[in-house]
PDB file of N, CA, C and O in Angstrom:
ATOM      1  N   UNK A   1       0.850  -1.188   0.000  1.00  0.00           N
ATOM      2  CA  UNK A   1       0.000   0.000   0.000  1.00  0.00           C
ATOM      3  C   UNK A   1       0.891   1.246   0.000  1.00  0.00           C
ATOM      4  O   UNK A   1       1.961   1.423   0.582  1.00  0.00           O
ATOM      5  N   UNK A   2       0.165   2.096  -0.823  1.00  0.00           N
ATOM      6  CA  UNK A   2       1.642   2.904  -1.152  1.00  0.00           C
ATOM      7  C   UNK A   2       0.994   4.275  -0.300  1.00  0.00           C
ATOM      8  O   UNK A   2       1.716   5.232  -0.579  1.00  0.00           O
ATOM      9  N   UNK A   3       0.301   4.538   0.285  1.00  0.00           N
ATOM     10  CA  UNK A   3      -0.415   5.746   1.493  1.00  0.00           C
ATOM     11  C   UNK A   3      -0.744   7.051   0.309  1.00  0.00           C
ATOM     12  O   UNK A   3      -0.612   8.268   0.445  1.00  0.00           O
ATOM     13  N   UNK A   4      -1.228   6.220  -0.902  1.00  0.00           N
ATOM     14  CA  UNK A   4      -1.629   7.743  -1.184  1.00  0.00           C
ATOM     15  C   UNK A   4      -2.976   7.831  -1.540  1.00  0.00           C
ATOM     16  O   UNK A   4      -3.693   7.334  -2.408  1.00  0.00           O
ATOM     17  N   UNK A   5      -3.148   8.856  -0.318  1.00  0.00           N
ATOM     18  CA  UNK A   5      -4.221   9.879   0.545  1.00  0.00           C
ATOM     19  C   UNK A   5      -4.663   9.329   2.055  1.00  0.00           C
ATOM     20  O   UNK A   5      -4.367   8.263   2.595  1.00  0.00           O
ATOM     21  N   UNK A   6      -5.317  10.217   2.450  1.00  0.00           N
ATOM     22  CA  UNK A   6      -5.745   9.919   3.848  1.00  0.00           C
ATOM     23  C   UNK A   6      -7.091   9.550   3.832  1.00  0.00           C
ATOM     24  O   UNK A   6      -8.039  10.095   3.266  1.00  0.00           O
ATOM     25  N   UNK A   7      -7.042   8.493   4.570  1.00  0.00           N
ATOM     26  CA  UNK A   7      -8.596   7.975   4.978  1.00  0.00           C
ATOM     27  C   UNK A   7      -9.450   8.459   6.357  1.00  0.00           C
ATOM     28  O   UNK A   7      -8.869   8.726   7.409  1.00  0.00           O
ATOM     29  N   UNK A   8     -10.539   8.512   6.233  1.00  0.00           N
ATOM     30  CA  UNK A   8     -11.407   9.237   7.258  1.00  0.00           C
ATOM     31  C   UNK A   8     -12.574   8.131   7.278  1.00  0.00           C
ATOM     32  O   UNK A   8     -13.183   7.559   6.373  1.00  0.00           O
ATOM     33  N   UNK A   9     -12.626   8.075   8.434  1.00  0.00           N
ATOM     34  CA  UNK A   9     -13.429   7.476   8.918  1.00  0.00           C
ATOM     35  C   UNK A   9     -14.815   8.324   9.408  1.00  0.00           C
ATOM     36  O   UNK A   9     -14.662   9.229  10.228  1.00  0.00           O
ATOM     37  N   UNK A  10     -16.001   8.053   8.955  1.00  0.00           N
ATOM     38  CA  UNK A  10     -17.551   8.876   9.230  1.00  0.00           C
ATOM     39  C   UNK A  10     -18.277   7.726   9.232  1.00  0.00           C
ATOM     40  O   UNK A  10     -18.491   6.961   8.292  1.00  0.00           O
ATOM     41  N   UNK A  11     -18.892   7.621  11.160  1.00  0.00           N
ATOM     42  CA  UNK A  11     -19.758   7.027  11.699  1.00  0.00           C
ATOM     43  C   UNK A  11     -21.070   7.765  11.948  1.00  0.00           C
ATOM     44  O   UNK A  11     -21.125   8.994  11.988  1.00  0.00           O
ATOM     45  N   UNK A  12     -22.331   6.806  12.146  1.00  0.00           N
ATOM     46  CA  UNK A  12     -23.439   7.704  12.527  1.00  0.00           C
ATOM     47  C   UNK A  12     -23.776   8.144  11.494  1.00  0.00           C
ATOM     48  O   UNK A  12     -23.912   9.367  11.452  1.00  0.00           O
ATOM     49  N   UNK A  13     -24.053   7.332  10.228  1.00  0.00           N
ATOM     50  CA  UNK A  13     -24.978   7.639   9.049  1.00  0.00           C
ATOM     51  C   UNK A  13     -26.140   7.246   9.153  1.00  0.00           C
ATOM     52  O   UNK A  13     -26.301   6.510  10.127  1.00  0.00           O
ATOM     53  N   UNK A  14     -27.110   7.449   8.492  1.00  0.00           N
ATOM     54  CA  UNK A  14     -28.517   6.977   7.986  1.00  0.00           C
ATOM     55  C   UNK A  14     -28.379   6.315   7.486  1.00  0.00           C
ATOM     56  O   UNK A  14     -27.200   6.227   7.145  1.00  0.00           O
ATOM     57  N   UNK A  15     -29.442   5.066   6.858  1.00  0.00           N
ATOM     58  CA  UNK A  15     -29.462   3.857   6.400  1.00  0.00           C
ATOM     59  C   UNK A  15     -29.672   3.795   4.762  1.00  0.00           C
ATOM     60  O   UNK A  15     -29.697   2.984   3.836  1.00  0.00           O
ATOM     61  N   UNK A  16     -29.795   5.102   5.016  1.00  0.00           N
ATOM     62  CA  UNK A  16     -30.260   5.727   3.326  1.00  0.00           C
ATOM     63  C   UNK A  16     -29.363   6.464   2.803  1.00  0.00           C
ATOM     64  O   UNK A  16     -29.703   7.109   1.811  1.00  0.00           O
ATOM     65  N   UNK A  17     -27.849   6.602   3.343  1.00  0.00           N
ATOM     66  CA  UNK A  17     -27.121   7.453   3.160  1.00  0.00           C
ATOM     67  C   UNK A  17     -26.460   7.114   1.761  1.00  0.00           C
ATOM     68  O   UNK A  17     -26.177   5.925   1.619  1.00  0.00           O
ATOM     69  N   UNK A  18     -26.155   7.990   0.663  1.00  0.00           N
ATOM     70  CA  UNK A  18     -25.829   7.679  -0.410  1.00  0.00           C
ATOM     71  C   UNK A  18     -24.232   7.808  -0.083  1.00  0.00           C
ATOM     72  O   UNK A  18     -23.778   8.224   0.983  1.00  0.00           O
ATOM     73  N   UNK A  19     -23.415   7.337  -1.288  1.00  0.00           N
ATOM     74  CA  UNK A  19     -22.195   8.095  -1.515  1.00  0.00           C
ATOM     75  C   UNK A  19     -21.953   9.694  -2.162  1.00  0.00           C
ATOM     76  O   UNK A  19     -20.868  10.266  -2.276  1.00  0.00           O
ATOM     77  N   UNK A  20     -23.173  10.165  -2.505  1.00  0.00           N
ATOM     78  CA  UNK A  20     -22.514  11.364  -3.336  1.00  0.00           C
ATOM     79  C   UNK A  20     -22.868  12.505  -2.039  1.00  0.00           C
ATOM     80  O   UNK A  20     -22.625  13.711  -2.089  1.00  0.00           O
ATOM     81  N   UNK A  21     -23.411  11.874  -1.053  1.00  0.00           N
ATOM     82  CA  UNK A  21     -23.968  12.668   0.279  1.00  0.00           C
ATOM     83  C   UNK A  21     -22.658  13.111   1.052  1.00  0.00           C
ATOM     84  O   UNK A  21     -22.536  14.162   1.681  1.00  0.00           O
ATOM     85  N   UNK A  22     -21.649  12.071   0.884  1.00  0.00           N
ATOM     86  CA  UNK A  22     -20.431  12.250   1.219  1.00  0.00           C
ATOM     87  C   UNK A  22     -19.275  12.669   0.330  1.00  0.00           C
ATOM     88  O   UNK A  22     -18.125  12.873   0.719  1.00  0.00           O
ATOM     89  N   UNK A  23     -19.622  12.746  -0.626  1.00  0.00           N
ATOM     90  CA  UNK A  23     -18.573  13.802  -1.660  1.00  0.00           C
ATOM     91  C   UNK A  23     -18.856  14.678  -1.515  1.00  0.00           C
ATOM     92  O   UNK A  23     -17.851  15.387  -1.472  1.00  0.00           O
ATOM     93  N   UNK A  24     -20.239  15.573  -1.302  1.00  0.00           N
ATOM     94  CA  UNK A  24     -20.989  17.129  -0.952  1.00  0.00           C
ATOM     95  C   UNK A  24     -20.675  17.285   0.385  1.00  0.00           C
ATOM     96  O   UNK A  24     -20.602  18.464   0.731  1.00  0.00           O
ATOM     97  N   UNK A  25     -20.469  16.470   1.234  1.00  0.00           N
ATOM     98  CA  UNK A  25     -20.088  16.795   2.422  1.00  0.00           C
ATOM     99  C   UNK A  25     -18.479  17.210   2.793  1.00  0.00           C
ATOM    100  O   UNK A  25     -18.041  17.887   3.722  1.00  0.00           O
ATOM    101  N   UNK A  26     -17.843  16.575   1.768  1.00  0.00           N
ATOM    102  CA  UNK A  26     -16.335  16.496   2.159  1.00  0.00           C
ATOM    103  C   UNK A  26     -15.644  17.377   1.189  1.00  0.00           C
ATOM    104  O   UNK A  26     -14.812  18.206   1.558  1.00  0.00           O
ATOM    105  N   UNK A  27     -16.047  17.171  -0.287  1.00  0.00           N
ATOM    106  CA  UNK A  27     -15.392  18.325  -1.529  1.00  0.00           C
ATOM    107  C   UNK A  27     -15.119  19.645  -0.980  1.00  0.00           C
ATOM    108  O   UNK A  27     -14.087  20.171  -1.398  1.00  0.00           O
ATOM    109  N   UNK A  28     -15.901  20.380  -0.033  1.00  0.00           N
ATOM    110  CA  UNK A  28     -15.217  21.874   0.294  1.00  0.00           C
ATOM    111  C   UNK A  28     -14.270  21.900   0.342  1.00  0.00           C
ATOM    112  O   UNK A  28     -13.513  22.690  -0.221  1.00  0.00           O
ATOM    113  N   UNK A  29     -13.944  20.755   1.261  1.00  0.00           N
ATOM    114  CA  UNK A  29     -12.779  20.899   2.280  1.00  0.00           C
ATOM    115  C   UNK A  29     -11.057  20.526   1.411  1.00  0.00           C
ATOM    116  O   UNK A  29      -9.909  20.590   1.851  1.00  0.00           O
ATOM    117  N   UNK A  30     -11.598  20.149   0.069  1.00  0.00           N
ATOM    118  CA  UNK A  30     -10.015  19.872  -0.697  1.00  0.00           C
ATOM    119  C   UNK A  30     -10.617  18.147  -1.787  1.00  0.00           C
ATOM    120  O   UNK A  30     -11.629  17.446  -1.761  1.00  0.00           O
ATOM    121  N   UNK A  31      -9.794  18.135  -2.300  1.00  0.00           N
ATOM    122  CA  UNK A  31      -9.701  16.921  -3.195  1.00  0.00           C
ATOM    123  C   UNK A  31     -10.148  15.980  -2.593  1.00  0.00           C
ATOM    124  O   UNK A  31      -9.444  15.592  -1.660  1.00  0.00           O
ATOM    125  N   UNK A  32     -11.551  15.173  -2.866  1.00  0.00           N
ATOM    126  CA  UNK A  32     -11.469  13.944  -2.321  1.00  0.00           C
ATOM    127  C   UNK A  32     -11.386  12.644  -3.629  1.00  0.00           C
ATOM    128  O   UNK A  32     -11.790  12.538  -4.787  1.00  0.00           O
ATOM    129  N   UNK A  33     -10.549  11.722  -2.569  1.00  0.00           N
ATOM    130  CA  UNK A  33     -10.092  10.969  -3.675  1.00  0.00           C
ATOM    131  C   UNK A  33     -11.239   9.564  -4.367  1.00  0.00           C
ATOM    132  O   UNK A  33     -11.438   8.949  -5.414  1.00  0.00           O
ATOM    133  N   UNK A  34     -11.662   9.632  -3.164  1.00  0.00           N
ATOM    134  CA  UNK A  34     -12.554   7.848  -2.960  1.00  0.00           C
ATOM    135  C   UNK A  34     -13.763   8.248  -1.957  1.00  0.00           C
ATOM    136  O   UNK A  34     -13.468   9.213  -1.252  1.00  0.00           O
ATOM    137  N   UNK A  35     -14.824   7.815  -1.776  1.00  0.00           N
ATOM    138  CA  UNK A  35     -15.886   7.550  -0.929  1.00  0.00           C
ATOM    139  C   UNK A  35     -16.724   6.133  -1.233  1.00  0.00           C
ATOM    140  O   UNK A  35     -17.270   5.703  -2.249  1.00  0.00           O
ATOM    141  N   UNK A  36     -16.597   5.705  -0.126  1.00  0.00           N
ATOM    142  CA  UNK A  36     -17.449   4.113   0.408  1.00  0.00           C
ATOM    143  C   UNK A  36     -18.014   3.888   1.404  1.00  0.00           C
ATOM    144  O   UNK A  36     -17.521   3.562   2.483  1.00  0.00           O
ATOM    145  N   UNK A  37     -19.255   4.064   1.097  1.00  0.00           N
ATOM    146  CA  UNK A  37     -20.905   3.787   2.143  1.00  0.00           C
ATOM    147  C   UNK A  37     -20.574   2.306   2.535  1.00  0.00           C
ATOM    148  O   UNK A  37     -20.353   1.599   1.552  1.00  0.00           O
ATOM    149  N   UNK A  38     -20.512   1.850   3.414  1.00  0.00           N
ATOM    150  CA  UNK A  38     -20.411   0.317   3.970  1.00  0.00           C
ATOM    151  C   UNK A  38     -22.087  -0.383   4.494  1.00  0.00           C
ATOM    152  O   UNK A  38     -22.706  -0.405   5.557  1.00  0.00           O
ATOM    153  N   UNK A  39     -22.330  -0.866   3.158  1.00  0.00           N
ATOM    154  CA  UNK A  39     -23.291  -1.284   3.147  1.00  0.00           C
ATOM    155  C   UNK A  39     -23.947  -2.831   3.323  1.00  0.00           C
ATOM    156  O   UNK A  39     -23.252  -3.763   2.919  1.00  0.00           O
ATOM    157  N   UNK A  40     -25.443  -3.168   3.994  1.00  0.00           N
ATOM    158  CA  UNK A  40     -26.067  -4.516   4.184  1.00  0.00           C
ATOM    159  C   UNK A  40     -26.179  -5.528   3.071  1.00  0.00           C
ATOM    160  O   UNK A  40     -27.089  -5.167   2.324  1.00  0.00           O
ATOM    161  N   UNK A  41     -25.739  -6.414   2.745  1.00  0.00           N
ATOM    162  CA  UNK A  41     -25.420  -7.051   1.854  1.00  0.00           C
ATOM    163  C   UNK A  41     -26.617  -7.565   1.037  1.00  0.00           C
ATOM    164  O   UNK A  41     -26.675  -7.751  -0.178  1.00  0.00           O
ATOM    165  N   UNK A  42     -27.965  -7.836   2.380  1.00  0.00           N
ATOM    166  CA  UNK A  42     -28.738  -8.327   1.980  1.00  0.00           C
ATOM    167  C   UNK A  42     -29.881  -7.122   1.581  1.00  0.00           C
ATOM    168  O   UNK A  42     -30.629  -7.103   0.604  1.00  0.00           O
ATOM    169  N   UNK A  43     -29.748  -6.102   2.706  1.00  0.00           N
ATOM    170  CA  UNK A  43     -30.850  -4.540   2.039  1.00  0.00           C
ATOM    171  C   UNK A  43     -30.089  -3.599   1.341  1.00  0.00           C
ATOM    172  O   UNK A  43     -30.764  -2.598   1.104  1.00  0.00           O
ATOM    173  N   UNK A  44     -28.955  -3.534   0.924  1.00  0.00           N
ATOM    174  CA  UNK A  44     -28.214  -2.749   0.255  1.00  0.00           C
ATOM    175  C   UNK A  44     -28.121  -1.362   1.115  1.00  0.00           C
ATOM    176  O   UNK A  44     -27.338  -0.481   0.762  1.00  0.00           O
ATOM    177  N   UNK A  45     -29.160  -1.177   2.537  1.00  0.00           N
ATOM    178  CA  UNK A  45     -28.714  -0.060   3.055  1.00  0.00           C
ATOM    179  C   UNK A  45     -27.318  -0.091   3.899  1.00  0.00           C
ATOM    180  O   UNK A  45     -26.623  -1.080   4.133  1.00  0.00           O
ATOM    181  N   UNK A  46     -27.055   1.538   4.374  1.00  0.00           N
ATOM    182  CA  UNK A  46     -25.473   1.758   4.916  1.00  0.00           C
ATOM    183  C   UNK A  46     -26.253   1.348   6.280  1.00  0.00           C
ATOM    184  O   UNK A  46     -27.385   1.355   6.764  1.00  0.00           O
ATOM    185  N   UNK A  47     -24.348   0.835   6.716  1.00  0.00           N
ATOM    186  CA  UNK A  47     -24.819   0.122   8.015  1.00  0.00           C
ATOM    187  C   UNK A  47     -24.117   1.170   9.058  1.00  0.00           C
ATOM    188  O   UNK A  47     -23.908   0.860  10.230  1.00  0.00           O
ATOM    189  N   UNK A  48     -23.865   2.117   8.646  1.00  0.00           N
ATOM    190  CA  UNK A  48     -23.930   3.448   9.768  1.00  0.00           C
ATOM    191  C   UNK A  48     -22.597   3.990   9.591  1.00  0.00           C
ATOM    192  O   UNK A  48     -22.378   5.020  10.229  1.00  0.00           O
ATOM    193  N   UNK A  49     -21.607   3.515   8.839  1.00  0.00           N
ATOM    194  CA  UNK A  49     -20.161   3.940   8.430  1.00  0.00           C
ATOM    195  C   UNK A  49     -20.024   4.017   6.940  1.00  0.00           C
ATOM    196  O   UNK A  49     -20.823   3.437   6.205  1.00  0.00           O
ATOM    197  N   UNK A  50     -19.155   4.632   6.546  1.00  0.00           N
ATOM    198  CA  UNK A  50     -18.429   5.016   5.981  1.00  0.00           C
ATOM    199  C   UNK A  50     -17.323   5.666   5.785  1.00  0.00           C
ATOM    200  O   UNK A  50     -17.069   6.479   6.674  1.00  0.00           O
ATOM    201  N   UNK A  51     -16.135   5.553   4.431  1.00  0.00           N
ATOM    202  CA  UNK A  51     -15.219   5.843   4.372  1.00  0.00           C
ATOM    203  C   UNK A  51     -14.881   6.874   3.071  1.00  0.00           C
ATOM    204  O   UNK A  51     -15.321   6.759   1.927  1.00  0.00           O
ATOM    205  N   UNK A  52     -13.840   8.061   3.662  1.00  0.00           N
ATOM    206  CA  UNK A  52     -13.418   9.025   2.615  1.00  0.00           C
ATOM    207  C   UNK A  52     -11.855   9.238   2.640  1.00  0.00           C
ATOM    208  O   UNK A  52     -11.064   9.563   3.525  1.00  0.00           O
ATOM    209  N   UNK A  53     -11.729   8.900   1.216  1.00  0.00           N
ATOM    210  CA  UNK A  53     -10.645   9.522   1.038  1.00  0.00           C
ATOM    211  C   UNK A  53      -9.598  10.585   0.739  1.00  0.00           C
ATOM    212  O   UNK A  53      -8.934  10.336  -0.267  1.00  0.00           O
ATOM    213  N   UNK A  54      -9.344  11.531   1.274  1.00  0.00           N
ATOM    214  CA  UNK A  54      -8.904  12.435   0.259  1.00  0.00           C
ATOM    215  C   UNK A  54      -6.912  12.911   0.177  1.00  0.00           C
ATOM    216  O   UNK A  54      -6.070  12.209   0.739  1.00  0.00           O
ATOM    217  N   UNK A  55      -6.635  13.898  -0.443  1.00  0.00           N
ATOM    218  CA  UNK A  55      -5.634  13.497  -1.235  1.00  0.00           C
ATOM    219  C   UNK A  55      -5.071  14.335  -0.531  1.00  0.00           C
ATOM    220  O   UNK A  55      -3.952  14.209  -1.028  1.00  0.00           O
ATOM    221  N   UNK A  56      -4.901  15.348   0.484  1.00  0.00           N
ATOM    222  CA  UNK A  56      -3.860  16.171   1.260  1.00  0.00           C
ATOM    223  C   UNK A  56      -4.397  16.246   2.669  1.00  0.00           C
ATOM    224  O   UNK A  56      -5.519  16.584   3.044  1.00  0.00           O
ATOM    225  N   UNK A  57      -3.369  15.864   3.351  1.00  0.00           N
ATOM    226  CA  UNK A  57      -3.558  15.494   4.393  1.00  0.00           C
ATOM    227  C   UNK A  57      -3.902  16.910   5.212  1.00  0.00           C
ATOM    228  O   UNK A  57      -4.771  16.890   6.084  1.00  0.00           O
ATOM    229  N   UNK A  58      -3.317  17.912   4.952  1.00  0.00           N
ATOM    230  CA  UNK A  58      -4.111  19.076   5.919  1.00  0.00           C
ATOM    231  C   UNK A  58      -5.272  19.548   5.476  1.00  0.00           C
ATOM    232  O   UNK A  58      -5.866  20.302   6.246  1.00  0.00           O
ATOM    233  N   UNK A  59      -5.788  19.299   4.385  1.00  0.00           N
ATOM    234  CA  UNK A  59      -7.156  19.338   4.255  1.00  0.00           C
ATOM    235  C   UNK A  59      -7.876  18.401   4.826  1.00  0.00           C
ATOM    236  O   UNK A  59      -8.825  18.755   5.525  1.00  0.00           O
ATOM    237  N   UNK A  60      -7.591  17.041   4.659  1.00  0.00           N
ATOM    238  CA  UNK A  60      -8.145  15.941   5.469  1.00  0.00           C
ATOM    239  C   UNK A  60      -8.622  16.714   7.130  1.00  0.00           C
ATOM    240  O   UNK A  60      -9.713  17.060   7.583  1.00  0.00           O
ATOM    241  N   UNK A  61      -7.389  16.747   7.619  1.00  0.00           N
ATOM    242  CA  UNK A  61      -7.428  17.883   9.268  1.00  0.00           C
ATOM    243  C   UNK A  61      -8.347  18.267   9.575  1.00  0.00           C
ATOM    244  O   UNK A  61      -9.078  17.979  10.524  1.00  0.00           O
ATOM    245  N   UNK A  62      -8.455  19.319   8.415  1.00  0.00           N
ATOM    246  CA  UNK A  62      -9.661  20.572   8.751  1.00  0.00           C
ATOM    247  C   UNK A  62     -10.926  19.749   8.101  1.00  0.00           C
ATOM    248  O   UNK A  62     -11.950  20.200   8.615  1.00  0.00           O
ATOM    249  N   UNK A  63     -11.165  18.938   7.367  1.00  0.00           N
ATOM    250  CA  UNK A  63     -12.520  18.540   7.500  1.00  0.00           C
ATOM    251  C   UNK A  63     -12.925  17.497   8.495  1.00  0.00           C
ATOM    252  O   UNK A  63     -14.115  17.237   8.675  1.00  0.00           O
ATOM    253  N   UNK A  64     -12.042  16.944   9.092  1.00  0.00           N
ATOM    254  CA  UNK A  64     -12.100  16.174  10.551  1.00  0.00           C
ATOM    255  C   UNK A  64     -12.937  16.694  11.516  1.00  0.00           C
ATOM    256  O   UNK A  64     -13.941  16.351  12.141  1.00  0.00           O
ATOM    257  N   UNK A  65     -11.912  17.992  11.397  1.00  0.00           N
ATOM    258  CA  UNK A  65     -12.067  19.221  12.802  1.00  0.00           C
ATOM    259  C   UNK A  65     -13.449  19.405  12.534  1.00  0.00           C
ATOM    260  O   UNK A  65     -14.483  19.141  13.148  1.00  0.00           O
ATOM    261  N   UNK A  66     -13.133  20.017  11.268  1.00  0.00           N
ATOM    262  CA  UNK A  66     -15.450  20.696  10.975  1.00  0.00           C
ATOM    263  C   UNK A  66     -16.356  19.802  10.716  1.00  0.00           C
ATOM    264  O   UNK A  66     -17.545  20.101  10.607  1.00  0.00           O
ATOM    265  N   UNK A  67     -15.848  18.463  10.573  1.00  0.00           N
ATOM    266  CA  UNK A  67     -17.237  17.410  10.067  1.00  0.00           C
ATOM    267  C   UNK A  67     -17.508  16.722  11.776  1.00  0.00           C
ATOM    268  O   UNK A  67     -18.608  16.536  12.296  1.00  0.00           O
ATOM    269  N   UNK A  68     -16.180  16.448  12.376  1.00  0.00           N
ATOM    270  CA  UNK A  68     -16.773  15.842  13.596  1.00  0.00           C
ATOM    271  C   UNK A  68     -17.686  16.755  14.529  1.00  0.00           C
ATOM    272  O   UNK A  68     -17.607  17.845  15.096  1.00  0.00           O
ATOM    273  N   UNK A  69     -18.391  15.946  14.410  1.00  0.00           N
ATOM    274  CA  UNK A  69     -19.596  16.569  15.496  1.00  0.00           C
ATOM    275  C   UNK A  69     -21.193  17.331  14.529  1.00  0.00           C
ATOM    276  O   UNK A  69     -22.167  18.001  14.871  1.00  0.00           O
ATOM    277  N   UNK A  70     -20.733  16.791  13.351  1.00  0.00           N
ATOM    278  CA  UNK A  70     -21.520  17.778  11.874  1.00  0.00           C
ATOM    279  C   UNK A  70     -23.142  17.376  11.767  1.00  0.00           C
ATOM    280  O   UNK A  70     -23.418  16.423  11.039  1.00  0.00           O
ATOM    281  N   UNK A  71     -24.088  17.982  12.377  1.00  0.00           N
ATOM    282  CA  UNK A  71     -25.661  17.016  12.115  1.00  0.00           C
ATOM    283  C   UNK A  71     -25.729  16.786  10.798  1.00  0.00           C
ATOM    284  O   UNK A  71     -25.343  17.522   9.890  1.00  0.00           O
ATOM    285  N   UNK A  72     -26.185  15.843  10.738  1.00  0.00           N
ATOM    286  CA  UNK A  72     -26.610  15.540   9.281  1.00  0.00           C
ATOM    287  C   UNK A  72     -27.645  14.837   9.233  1.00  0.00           C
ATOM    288  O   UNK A  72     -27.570  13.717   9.737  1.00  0.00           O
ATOM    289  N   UNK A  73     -28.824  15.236   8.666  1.00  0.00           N
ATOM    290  CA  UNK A  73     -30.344  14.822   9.135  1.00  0.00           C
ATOM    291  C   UNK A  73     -30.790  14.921  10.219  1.00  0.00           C
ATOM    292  O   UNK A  73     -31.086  16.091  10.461  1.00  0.00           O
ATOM    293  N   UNK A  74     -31.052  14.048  11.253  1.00  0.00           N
ATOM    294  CA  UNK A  74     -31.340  14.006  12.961  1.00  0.00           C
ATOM    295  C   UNK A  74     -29.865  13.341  13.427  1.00  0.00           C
ATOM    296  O   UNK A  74     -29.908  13.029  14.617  1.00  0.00           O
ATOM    297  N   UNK A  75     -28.625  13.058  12.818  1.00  0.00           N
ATOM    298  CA  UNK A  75     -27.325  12.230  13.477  1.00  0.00           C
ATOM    299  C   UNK A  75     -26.289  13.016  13.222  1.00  0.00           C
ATOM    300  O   UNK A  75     -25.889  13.475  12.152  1.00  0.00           O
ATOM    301  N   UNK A  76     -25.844  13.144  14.432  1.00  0.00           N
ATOM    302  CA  UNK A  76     -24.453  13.818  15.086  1.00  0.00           C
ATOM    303  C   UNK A  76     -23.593  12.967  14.580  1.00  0.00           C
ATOM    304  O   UNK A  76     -23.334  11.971  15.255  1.00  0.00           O
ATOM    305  N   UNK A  77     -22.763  13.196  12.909  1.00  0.00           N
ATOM    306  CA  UNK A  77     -21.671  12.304  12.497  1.00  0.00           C
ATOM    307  C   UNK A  77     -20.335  12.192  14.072  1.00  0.00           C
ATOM    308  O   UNK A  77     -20.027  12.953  14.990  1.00  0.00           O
ATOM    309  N   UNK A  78     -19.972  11.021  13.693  1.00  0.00           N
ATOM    310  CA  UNK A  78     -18.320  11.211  14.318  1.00  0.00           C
ATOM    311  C   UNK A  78     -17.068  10.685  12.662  1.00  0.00           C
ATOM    312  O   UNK A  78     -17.182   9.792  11.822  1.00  0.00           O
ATOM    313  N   UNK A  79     -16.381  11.389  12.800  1.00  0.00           N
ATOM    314  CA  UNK A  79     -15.590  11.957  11.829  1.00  0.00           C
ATOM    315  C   UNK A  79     -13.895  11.698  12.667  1.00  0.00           C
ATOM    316  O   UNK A  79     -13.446  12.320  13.629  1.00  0.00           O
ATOM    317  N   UNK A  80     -13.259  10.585  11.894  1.00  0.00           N
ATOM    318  CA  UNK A  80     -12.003  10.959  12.557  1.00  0.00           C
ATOM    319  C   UNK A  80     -10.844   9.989  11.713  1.00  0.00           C
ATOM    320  O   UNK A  80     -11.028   8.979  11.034  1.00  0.00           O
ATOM    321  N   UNK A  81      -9.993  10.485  11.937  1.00  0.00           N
ATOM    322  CA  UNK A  81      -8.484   9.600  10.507  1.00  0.00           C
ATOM    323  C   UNK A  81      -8.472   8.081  11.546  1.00  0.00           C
ATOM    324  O   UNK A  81      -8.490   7.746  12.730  1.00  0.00           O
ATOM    325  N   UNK A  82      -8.419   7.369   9.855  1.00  0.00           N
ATOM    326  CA  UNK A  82      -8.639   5.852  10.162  1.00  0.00           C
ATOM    327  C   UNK A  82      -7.180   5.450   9.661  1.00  0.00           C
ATOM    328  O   UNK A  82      -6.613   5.677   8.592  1.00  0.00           O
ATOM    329  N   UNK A  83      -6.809   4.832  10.708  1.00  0.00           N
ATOM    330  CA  UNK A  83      -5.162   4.251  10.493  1.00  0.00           C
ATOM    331  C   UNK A  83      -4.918   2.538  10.461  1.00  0.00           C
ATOM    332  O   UNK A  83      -3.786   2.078  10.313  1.00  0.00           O
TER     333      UNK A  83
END
């Protein structure tokens, strides 16, 4: 694995949560590289996580800083670098 970009970890989704919910959520903040809704195999809904990638790590930072704790619908995301 060659570490290029940083991964973020965002818990405390909806079950309906798309992926492009999390590119609009995270694109302000700088280049994102990848996003993956971790989804029920058998209902295809998200099972409350997901993962973002993006491509500079001090942007990564600052959308940490401003997404953790971020409502989104009725759920208080938690937002934090997955190692």
């Amino acid at each position: 694995m060659t570490g290029s970009g940083w991964c973020i970890f965002v818990y405390n989704l909806a079950p309906e949560t798309e992926e492009n919910v999390l590119w609009q959520l995270f694109g302000p903040f700088g280049a994102v590289q990848s996003v993956k809704v971790i989804r029920d195999l058998q209902t295809n809904k998200c099972k409350g996580f997901g993962f973002v990638t993006m491509t500079n790590y001090d942007e990564a930072v600052v959308a940490i800083q401003s997404l953790n704790g971020y409502t989104l619908g009725n759920r208080v995301l938690q937002v934090s670098s997955f190692s």
